[in-house]
ZALOPA-475558 format. One record per residue: x, z, y of N, C-alpha, C in turn. Coordinates in steps of 0.2 Angstrom, whole numbers, plus 5000, padded with zeros to 4 digits. Layout:
REM ZALOPA-475558
SITE	neast	nup	nnorth	caeast	caup	canorth	ceast	cup	cnorth
SITE	X	Z	Y	X	Z	Y	X	Z	Y $
...
END
This chain:
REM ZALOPA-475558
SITE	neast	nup	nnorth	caeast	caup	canorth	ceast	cup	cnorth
SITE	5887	5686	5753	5885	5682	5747	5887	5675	5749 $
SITE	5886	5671	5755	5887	5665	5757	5894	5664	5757 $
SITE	5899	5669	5759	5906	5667	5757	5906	5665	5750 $
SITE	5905	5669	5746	5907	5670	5739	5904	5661	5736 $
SITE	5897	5660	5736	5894	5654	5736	5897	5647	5736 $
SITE	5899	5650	5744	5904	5642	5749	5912	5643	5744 $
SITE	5914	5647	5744	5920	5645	5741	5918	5645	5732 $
SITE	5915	5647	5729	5913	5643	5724	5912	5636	5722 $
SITE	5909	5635	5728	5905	5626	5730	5914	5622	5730 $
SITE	5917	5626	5734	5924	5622	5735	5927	5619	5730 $
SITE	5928	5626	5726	5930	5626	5719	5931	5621	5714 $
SITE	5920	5619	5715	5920	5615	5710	5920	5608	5715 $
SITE	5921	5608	5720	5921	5601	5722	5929	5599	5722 $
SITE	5934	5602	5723	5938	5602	5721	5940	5601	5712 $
SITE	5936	5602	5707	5938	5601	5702	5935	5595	5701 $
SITE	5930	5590	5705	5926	5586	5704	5933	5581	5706 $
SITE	5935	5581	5713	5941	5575	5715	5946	5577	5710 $
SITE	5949	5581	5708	5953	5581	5702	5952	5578	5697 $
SITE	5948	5580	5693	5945	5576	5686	5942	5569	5690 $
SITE	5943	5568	5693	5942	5559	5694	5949	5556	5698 $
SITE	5950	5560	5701	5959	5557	5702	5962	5556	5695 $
SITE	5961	5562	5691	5966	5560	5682	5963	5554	5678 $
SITE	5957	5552	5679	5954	5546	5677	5957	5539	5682 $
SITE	5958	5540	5687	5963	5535	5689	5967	5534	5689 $
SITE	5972	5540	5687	5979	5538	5688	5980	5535	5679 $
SITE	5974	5537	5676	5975	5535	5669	5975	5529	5668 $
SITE	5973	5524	5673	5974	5516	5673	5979	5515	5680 $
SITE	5981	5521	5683	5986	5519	5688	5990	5525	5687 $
SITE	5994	5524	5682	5998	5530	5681	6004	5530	5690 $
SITE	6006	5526	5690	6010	5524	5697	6008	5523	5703 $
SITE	6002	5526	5705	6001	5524	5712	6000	5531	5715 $
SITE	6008	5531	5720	6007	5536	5723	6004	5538	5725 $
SITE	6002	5536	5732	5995	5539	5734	5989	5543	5730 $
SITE	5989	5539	5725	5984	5544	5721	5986	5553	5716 $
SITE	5994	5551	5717	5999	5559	5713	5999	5561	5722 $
SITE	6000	5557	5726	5999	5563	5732	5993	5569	5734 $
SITE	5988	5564	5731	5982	5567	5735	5979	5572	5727 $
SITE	5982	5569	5720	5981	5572	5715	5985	5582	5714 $
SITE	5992	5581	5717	5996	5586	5721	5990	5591	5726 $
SITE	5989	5587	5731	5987	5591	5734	5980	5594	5734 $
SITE	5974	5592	5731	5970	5595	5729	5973	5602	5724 $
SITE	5976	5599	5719	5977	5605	5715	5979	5611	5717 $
SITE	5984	5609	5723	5986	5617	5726	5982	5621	5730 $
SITE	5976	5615	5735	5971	5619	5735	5964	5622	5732 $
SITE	5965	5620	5727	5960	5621	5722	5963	5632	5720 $
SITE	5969	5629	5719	5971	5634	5715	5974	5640	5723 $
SITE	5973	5639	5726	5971	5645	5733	5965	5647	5734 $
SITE	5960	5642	5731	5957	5646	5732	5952	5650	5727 $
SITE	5953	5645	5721	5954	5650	5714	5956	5659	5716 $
SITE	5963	5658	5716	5967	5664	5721	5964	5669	5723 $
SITE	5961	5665	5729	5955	5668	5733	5950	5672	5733 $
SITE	5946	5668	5728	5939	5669	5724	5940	5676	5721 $
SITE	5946	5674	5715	5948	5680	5710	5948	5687	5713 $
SITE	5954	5686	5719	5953	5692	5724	5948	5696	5727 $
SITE	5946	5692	5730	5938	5694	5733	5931	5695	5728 $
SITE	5930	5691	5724	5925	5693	5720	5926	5695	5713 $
SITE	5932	5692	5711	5933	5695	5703	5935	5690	5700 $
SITE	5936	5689	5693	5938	5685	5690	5933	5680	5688 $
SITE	5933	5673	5689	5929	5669	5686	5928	5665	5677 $
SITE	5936	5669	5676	5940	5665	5669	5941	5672	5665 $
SITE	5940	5674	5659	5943	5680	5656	5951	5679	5657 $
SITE	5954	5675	5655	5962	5676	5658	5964	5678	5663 $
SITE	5958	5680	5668	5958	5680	5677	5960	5687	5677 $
SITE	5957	5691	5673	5954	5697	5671	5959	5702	5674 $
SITE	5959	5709	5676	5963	5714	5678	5964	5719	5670 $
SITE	5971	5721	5670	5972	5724	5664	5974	5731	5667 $
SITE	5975	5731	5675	5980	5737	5676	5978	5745	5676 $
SITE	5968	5744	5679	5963	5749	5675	5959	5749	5670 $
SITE	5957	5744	5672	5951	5743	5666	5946	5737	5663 $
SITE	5946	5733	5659	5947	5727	5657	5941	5726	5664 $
SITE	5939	5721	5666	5935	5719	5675	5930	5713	5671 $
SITE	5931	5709	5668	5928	5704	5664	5920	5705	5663 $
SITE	5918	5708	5658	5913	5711	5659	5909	5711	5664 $
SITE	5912	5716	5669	5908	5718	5672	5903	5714	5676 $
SITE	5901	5709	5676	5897	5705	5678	5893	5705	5684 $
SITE	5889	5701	5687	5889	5695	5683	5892	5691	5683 $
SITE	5893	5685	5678	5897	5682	5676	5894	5675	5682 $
SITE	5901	5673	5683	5902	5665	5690	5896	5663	5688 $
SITE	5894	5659	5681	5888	5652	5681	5883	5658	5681 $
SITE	5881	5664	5683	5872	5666	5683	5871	5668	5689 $
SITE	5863	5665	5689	5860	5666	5696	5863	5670	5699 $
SITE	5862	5677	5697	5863	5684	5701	5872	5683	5705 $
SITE	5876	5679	5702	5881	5682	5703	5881	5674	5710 $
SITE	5878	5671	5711	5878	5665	5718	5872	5666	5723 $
END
């Protein structure tokens, strides 16, 4: 359960440096340092998104598996107590 936890905790700390890098570069559209570091969180956000999906399930219905049986449902869903 600690895994699954910690790398949710990533997730969203990653979506937090994201959405504040896109708020700076929106008054520094040009500074690359900022598309550097904007770049590279996203790839790691989305590894571990990846990740997460693999090991624990889908956190998004678009995440969802279709090849047996819709997975979404099955709960619980990423924001409730039970499922962190």
């Amino acid at each position: 359960m600690k895994a699954k936890t910690d790398l949710m905790r990533m997730i969203q700390k990653y979506d937090f440096a994201l959405y504040d890098l896109m708020l700076y570069l929106d008054t520094h559209p040009s500074c690359k340092e900022a598309m550097a570091l904007f770049d590279k969180y996203r790839m790691q956000r989305s590894a571990a998104v990846k990740e997460y999906v693999e090991r624990f399930g889908p956190i998004k219905a678009l995440q969802s598996s279709t090849e047996d049986k819709w997975n979404w449902g099955a709960g619980p869903y990423p924001w409730e107590k039970e499922a962190n």
